[in-house]
C-alpha positions as MATLAB code, in Angstrom:
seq = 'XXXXXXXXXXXXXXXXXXXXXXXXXXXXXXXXXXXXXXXXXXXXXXXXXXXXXXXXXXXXXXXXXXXXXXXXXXXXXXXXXXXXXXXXXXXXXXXXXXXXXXXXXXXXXXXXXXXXXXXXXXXXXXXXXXXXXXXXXXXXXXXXXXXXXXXXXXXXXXXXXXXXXXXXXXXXXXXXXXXXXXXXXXXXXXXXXXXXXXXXXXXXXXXXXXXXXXXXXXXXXXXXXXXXXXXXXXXXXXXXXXXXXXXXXXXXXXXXXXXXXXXXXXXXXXXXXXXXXXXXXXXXXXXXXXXXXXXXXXXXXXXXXXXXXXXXXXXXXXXXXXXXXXXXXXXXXXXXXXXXXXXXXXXXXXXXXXXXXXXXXXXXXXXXXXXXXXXXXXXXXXXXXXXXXXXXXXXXXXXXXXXXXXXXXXXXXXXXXXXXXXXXXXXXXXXXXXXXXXXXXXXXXXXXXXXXXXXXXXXXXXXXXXXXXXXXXXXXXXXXXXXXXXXXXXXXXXXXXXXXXXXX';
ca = [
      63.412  -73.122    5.544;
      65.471  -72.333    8.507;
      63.547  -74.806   10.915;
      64.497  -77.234    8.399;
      67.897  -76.724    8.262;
      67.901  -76.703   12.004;
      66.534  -80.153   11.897;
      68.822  -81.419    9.468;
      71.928  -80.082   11.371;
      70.844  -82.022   14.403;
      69.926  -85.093   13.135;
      73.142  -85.184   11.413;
      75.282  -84.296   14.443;
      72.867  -87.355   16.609;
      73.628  -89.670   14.078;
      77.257  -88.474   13.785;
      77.609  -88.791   17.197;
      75.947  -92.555   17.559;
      78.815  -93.494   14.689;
      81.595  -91.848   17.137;
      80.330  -93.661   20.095;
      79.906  -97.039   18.557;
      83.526  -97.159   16.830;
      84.918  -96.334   20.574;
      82.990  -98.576   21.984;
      84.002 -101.501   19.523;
      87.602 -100.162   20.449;
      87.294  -99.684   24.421;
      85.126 -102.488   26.449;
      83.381 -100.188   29.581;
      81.120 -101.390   31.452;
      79.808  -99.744   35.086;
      79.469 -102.760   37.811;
      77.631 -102.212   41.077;
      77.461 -105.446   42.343;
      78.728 -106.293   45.709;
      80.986 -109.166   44.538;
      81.818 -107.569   41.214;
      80.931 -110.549   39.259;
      80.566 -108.066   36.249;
      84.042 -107.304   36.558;
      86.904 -109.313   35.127;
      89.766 -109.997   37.829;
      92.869 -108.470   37.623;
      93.982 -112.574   37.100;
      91.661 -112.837   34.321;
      93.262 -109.778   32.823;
      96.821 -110.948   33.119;
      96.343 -114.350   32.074;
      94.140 -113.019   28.646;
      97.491 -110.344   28.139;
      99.776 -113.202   28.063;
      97.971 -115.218   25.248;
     100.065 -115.650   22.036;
      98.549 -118.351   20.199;
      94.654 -118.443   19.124;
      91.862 -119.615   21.091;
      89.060 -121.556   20.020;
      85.898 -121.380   22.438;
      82.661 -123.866   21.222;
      79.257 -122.548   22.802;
      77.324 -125.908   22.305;
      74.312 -124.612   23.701;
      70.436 -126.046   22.595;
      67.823 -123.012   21.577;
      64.765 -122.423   23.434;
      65.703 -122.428   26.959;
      64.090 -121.797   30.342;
      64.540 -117.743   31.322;
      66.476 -118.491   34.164;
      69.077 -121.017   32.191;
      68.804 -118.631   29.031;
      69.828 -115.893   31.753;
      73.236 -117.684   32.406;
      73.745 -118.383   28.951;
      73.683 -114.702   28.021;
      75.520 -113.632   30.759;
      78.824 -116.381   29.220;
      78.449 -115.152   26.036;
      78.918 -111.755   27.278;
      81.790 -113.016   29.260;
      82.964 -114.291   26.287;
      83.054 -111.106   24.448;
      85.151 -109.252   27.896;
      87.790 -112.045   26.924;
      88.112 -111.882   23.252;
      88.533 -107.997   24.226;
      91.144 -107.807   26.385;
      93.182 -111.078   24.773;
      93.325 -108.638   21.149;
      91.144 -110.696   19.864;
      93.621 -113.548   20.394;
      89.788 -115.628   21.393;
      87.232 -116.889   18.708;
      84.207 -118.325   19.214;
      80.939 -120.139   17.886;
      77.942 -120.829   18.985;
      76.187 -124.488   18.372;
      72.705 -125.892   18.862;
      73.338 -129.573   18.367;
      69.405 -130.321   18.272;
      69.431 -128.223   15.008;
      70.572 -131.521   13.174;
      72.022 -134.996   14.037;
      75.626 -134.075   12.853;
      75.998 -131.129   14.909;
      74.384 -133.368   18.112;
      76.969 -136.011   16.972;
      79.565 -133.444   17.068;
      78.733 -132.574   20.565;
      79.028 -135.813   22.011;
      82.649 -136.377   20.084;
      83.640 -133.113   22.066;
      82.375 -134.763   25.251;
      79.477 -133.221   26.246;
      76.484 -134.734   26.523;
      72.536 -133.969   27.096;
      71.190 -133.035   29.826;
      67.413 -133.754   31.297;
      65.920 -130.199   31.899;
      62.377 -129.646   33.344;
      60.069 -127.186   31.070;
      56.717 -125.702   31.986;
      54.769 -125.450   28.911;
      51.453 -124.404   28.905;
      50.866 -125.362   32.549;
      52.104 -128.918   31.983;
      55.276 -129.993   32.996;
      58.271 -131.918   30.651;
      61.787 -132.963   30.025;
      63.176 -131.594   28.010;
      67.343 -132.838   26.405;
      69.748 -130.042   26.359;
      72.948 -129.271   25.958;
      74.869 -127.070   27.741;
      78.551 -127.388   27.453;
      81.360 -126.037   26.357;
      85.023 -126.770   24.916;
      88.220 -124.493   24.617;
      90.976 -126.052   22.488;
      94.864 -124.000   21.589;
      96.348 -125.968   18.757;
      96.055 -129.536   19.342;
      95.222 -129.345   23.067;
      91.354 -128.955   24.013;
      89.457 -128.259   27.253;
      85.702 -129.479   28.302;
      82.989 -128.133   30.374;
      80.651 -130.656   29.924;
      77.607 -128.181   32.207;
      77.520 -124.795   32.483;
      75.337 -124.545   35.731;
      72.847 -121.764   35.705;
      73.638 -119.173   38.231;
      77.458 -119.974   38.566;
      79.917 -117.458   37.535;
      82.195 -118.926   34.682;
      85.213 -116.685   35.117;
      87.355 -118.892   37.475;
      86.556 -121.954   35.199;
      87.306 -120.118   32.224;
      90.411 -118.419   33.296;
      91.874 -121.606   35.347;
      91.371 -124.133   31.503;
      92.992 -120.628   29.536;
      95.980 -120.798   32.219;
      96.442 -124.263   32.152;
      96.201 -124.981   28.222;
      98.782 -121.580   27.388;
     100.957 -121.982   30.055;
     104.704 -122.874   28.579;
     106.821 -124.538   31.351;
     105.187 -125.153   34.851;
     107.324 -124.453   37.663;
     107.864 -127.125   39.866;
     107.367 -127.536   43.582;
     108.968 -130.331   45.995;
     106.527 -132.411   48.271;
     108.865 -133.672   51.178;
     108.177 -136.952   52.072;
     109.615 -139.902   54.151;
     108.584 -138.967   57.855;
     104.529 -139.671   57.902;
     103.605 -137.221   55.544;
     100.553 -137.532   54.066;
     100.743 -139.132   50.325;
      99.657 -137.130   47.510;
      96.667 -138.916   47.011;
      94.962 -137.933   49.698;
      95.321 -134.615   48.978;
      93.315 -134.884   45.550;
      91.575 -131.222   46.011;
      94.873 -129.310   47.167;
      97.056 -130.913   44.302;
      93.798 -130.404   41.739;
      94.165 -126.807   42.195;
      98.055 -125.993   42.598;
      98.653 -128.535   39.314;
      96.798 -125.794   37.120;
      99.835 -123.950   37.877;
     102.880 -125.729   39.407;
     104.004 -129.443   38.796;
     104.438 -131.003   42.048;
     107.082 -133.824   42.405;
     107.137 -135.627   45.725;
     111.169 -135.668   46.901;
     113.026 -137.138   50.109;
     115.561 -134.246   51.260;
     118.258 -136.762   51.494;
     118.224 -138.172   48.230;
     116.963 -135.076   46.185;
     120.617 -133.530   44.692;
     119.661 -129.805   44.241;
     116.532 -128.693   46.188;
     117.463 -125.097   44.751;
     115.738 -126.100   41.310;
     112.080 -125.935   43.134;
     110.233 -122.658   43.451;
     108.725 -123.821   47.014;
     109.014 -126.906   49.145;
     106.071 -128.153   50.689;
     106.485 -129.950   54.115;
     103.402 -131.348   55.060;
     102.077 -133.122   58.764;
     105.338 -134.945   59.270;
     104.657 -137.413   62.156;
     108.073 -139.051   62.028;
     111.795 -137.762   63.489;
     113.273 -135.371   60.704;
     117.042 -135.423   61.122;
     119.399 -132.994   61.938;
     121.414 -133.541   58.337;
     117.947 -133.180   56.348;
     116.806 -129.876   58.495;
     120.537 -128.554   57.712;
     119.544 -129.039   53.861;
     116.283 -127.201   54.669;
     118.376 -124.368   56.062;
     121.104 -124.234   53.107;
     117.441 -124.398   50.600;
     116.564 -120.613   52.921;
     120.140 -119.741   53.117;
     119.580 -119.443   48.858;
     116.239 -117.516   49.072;
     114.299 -120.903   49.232;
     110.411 -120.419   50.386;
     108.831 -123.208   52.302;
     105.470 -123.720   53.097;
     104.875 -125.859   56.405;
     101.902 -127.188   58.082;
     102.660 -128.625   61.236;
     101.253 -131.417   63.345;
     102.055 -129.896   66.889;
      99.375 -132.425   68.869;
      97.641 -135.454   67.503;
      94.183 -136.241   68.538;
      93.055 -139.817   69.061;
      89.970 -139.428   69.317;
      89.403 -143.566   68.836;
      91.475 -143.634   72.022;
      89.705 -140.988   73.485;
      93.474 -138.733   74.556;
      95.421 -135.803   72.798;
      99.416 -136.051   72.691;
     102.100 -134.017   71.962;
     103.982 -134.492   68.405;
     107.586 -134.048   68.474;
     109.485 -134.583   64.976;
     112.614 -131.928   65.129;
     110.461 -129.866   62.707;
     109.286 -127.339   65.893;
     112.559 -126.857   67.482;
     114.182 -126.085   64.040;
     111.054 -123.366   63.944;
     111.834 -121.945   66.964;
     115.308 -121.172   65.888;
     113.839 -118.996   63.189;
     111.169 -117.137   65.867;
     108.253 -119.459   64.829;
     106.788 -120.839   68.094;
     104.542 -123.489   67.994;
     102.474 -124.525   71.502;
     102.093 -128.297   72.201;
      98.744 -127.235   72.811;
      95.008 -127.671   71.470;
      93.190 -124.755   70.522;
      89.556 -124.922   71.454;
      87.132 -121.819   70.262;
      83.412 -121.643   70.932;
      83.126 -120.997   66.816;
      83.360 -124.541   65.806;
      82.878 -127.555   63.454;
      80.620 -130.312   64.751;
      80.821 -134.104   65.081;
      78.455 -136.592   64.911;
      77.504 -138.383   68.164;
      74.930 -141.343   68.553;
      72.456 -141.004   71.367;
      71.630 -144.126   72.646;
      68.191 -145.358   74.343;
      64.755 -146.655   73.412;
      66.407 -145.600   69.519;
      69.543 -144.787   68.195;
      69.791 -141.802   66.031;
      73.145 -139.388   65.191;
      73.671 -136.017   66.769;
      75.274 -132.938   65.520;
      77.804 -131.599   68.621;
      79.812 -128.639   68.714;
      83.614 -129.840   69.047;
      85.588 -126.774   70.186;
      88.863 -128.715   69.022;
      87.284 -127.826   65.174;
      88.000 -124.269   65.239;
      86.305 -122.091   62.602;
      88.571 -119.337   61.559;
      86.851 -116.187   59.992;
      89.146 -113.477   61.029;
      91.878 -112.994   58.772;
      95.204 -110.297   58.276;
      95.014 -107.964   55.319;
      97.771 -110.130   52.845;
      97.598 -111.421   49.342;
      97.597 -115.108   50.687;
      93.889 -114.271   52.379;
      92.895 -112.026   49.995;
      88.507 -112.831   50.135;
      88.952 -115.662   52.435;
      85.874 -116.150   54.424;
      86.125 -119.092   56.448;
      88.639 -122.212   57.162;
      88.003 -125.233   59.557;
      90.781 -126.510   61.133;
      91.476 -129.529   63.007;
      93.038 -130.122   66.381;
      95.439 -127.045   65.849;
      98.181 -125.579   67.560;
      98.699 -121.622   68.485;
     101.529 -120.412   66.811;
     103.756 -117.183   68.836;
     106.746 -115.365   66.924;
     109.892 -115.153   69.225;
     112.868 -113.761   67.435;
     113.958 -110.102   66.636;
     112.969 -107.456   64.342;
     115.924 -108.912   61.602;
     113.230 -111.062   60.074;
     109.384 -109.643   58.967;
     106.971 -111.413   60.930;
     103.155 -111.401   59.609;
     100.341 -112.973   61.487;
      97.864 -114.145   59.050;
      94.678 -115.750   61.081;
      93.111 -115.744   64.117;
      90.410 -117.593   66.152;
      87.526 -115.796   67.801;
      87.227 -113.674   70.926;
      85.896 -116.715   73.052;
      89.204 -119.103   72.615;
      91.453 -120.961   74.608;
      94.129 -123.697   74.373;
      94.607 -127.121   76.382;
      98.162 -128.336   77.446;
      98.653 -131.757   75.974;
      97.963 -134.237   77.398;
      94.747 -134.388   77.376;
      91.520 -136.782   77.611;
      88.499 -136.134   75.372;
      85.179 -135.890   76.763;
      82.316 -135.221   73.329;
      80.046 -134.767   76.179;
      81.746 -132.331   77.936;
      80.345 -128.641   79.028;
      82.329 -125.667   78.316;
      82.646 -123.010   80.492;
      83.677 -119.068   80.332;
      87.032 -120.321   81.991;
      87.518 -122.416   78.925;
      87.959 -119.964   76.611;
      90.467 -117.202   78.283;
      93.075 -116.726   75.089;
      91.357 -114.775   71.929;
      93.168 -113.799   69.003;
      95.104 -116.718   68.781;
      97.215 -117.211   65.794;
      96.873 -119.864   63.828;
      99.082 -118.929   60.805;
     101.678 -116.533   59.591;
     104.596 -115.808   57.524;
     108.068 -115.321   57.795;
     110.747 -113.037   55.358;
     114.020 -112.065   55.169;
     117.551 -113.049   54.849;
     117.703 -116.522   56.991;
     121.674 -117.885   57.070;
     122.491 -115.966   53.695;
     122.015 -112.253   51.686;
     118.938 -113.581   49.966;
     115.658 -112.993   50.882;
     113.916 -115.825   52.208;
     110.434 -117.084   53.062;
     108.161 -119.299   55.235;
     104.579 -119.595   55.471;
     103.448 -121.718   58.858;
     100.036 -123.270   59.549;
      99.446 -124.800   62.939;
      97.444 -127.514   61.827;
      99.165 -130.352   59.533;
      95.846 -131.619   58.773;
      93.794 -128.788   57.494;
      94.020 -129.684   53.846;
      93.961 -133.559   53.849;
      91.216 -135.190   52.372;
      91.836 -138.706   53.109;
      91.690 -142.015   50.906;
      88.591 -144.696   50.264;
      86.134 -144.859   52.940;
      87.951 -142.215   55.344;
      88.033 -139.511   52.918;
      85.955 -136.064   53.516;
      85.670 -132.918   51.754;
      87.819 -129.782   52.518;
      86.462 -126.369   52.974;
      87.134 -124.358   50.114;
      88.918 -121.801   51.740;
      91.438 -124.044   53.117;
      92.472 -125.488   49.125;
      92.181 -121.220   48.730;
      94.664 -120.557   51.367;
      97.362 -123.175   50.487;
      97.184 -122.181   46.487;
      97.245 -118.501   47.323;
     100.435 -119.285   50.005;
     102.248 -121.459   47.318;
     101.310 -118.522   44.669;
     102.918 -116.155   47.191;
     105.771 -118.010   48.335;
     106.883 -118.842   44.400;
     106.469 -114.912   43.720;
     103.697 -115.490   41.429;
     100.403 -113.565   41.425;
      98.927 -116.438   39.849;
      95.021 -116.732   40.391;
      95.232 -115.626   43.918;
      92.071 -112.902   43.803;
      90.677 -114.938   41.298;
      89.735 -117.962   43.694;
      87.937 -116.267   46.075;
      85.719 -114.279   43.612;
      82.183 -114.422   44.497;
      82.626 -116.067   47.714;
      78.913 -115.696   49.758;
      79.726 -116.935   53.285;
      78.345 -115.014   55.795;
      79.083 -116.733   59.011;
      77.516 -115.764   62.469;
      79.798 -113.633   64.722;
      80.060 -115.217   67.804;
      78.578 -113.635   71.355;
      79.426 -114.192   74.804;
      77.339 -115.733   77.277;
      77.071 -112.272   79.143;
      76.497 -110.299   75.670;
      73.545 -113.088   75.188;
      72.510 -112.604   78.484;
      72.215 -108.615   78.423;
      70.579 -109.161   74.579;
      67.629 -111.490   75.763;
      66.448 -109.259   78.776;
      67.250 -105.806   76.714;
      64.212 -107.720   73.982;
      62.039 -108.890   77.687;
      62.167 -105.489   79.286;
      62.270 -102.755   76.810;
      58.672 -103.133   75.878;
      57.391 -103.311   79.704;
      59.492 -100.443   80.341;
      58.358  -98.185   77.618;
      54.656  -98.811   77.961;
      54.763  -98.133   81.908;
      56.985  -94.814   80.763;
      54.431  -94.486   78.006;
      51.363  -94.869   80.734;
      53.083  -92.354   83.168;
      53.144  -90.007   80.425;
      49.929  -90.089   79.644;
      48.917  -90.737   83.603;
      51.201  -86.929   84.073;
      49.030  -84.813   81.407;
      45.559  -86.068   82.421;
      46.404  -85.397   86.075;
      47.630  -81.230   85.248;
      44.605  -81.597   82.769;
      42.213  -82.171   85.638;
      43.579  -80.063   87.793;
      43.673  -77.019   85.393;
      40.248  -77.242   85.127;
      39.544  -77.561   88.960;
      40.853  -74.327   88.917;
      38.979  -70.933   89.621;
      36.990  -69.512   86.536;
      37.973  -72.753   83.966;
      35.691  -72.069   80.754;
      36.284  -75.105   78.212;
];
């Protein structure tokens, strides 16, 4: 009778204690993560954009049944995403899932929403088919409605998510002044920096003559100028700072031609005006052994492109420890200039990236040469720095800032024919400056989640050197210190037993 009592006790405390845990847990989301990138994790951006919704969110899962593992895999993973959100909004998020092959209504109502089938390979008992599926998404807030029309397998949904949250609850945008009227590049052909800052900011282009009160915009943006700026529209630049303005500026120091084969010098106004503040920029190129390539045709019996490296492409993967490069990995820049700070300790001066060890810089002018060999002597200024940032009180009590790049090209994509594709981290660095220099967190940790470069450190020719003969030698060596060895004991083997009265 006692045993049984004993028993009933403890199942009734286990299942006691399984009711506790589940009503906490339904209260209190935990969840360990041990992965290197946290992609288990929600962002601290995630977390502040899902505190700020008010109104109720609608998310539509239209997702078909009977998926490959690996797809199925990513579909579980979103819907536990899904759950993280609805948590930390307070339940402000509600969601459904949909198969529209269930029925031709609910397929219908799929492709109303804007998402559409998808050809999907299937193995099925060892044959191979395609198979329609859908695998989209939509996120509406009232009357305004979002659409991922894929969810890829094996991409992390938070940014996506978070960015179409941010963008459908956000109230006002603040707005941010593109100066234009000496060269500048147009806002179309910067499609994937003004794609990502318009999530946040609304960006009006504005001529500092004609523009009444600059003071209205959270940051100006002053981007490759090519033309004279004028004494009268720098003086409005310095009133904007003089009110705790912040300015981002990417200067075109040198221009290369590379159609005319020379470098030159750029002179607008813009760098003297920066030197008055401390901010230094060289008329020179920076070359660095850690480069972007170019494409070269070899000609003879055929003609067929070439990948060469172009030390003028510098590939930045050294950064400072600052919100703007929080989880960059790696920019490519473009015929840059070094940047040196030359004013006092009144103002905070913050380097924020750096070539590599083997770097130098070229006086322009200069003359181009693809073909050219690089030397040691080439390369005799590491470290150099390639942007930074600038605070403090600059012609008035308010705090003021500036964030300089070197290199007024590094984010232009280019119209038509002549347009390329940025490097992510360069669209990362110029959202997370503008984030930075507005004095909002925005989704600055957020962007780089999950980033997987892993460039090659560079080596010097001597490091090389010592490397390749260290991999020749070491073997020789240790078998003839391995043969000695052995060659040592057989010898005072033999001769202990040449010895007087030796019985093995």
């Amino acid at each position: 009778m006692k045993n049984k009592t004993s028993i009933f006790y403890s199942v009734f405390f286990v299942g006691g204690l399984i009711i506790l845990l589940n009503a906490i847990s339904s209260v209190y989301f935990i969840r360990a993560d041990f992965t290197e990138d946290k992609r288990y994790t929600l962002d601290r951006s995630t977390k502040r954009i899902l505190r700020e919704v008010d109104k109720p969110i609608i998310i539509t899962l239209y997702v078909s049944s009977d998926l490959p593992p690996d797809v199925n895999r990513s579909v579980l993973d979103l819907k536990n995403l899904l759950t993280e959100y609805n948590q930390y909004s307070n339940k402000k998020i509600d969601f459904e899932y949909i198969n529209p092959n269930k029925n031709k209504e609910l397929e219908q109502q799929a492709l109303d929403a804007g998402i559409n089938p998808v050809p999907l390979e299937v193995r099925e008992k060892d044959q191979l088919k395609v198979q329609r599926v859908f695998l989209g998404m939509m996120i509406q807030v009232g009357d305004r409605s979002e659409v991922i029309p894929l969810i890829k397998p094996g991409i992390s949904m938070e940014y996506t998510l978070s960015t179409l949250i941010k963008r459908l609850t956000i109230r006002v945008k603040p707005e941010i002044g593109y100066i234009t009227g000496h060269g500048e590049p147009g806002l179309a052909s910067l499609d994937q920096a003004m794609k990502e800052l318009s999530v946040l900011y609304d960006i009006k282009p504005i001529h500092l003559l004609s523009e009444p009160d600059l003071n209205k915009y959270k940051t100006l943006l002053l981007i490759g100028p090519m033309g004279t700026i004028s004494s009268t529209q720098l003086g409005r630049l310095d009133d904007y700072l003089a009110h705790g303005g912040s300015i981002f500026i990417a200067i075109e120091r040198v221009n290369g031609l590379l159609n005319d084969g020379i470098g030159v010098e750029v002179n607008t106004g813009l760098e003297k005006w920066l030197e008055k503040k401390g901010l230094y920029v060289e008329n020179s190129f920076i070359v660095d052994k850690k480069c972007g390539t170019v494409t070269v045709h070899q000609q003879g019996f055929f003609s067929y492109p070439q990948q060469i490296n172009f030390p003028f492409l510098p590939v930045i993967s050294r950064f400072a420890n600052h919100s703007i490069t929080e989880g960059l990995e790696t920019m490519i820049l473009q015929f840059a200039s070094p940047i040196t700070y030359v004013g006092d300790s009144t103002l905070r001066y913050q380097p924020l990236g750096f070539t590599s060890k083997i770097s130098g810089k070229l006086r322009a002018p200069i003359s181009f040469n693809i073909g050219r060999v690089w030397r040691a002597q080439d390369f005799l200024y590491p470290d150099l720095t390639i942007a930074a940032t600038l605070e403090g009180p600059m012609g008035g009590d308010k705090e003021a800032k500036i964030c300089l790049v070197g290199d007024g090209n590094f984010m232009v994509n280019g119209t038509g024919s002549s347009r390329i594709p940025i490097q992510k981290d360069n669209i990362n660095f110029i959202a997370n400056a503008v984030d930075w220099l507005s004095d909002d967190s925005g989704l600055m940790s957020l962007r780089t989640k999950g980033v997987s470069s892993r460039p090659l450190n560079e080596m010097t020719d001597s490091k090389v050197f010592l490397i390749k003969y260290i991999n020749f030698l070491l073997p020789l060596i240790l078998m003839i210190v391995y043969g000695l060895i052995r060659f040592e004991r057989r010898r005072r083997r033999r001769n202990k037993r040449m010895k007087p009265g030796f019985i093995k």
